[in-house]
N, C-alpha and C positions, 0 to 999 in steps of 0.2 A: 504494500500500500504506500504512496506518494505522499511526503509528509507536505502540508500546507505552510506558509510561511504566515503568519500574524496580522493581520491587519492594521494598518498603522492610518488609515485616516477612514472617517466616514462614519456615520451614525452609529454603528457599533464597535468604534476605538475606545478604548481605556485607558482612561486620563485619571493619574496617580492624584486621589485627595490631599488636600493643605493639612491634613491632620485635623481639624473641625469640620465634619459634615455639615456644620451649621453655617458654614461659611461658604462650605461648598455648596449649599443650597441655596444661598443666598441670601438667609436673614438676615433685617439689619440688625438684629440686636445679638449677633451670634456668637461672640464671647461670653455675653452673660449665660446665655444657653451652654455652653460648652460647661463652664465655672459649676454652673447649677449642678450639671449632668454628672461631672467630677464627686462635688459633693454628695448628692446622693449613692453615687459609686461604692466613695468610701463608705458612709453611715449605714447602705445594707452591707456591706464586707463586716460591719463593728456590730451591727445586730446579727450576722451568720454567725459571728464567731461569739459572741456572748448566747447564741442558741435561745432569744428572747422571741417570745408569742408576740403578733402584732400589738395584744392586750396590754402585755408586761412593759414593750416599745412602749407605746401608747403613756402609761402610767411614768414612765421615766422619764420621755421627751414633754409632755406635758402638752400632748396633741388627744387629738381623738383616733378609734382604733379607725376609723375610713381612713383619715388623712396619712397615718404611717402605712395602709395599704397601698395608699395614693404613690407615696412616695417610692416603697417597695416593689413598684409596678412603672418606676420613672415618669411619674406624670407629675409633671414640674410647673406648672400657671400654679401661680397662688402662693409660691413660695418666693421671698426674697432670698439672693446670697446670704446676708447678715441673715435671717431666721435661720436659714440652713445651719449656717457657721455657728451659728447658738447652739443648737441641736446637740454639737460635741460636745460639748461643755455639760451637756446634762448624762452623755455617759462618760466621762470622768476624763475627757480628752482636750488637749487645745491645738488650736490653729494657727500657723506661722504660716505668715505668708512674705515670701519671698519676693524684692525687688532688687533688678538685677539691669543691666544694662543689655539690650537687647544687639543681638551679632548681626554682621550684616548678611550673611545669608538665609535669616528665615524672617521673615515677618514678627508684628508684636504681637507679644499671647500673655494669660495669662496663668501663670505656674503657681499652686495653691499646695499644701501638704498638712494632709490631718496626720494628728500623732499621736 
């Protein structure tokens, strides 16, 4: 069998993402999104590994059990950064965030790290 060679241009070429889908898609607001999305990344990684019911979640973040389903489920409207970033703080973690002078081969981002 004839191996094909790759398509390199035309409606089904594949164009390497910026590393934020949200950017790739166009949002304007798409750092925020990316930031958010991170956030909640970590916070169900710190509820998988603390093996907390959405309930138990619930009672410690000082949310409702929907809302930490909400989140659990990555559905992000409704939540600020700053609320999220609170969130650690109520399971026993904090938040550095890192400002750093940005290189010139990639664009501005924002680099956040729960701990």
């Amino acid at each position: 069998m004839a191996r094909q060679s790759a398509r390199k241009t035309g409606p089904d070429a594949i164009t390497r993402g910026s590393g934020n889908v949200f950017a790739d898609l166009n949002f304007p607001d798409a750092g925020e999104r990316q930031t958010k999305l991170r956030l909640v990344h970590a916070l169900n990684i710190l509820i998988d590994a603390e093996r907390l019911t959405q309930c138990t979640a619930a009672l410690r973040l000082g949310l409702t059990q929907p809302k930490v389903s909400a989140l659990r489920n990555y559905k992000l409207g409704g939540s600020s950064v700053e609320r999220l970033m609170s969130l650690f703080n109520a399971l026993d973690r904090d938040v550095e965030i890192i400002i750093r002078k940005k290189s010139k081969s990639r664009g501005a981002r924002i680099c956040m790290v729960a701990v």
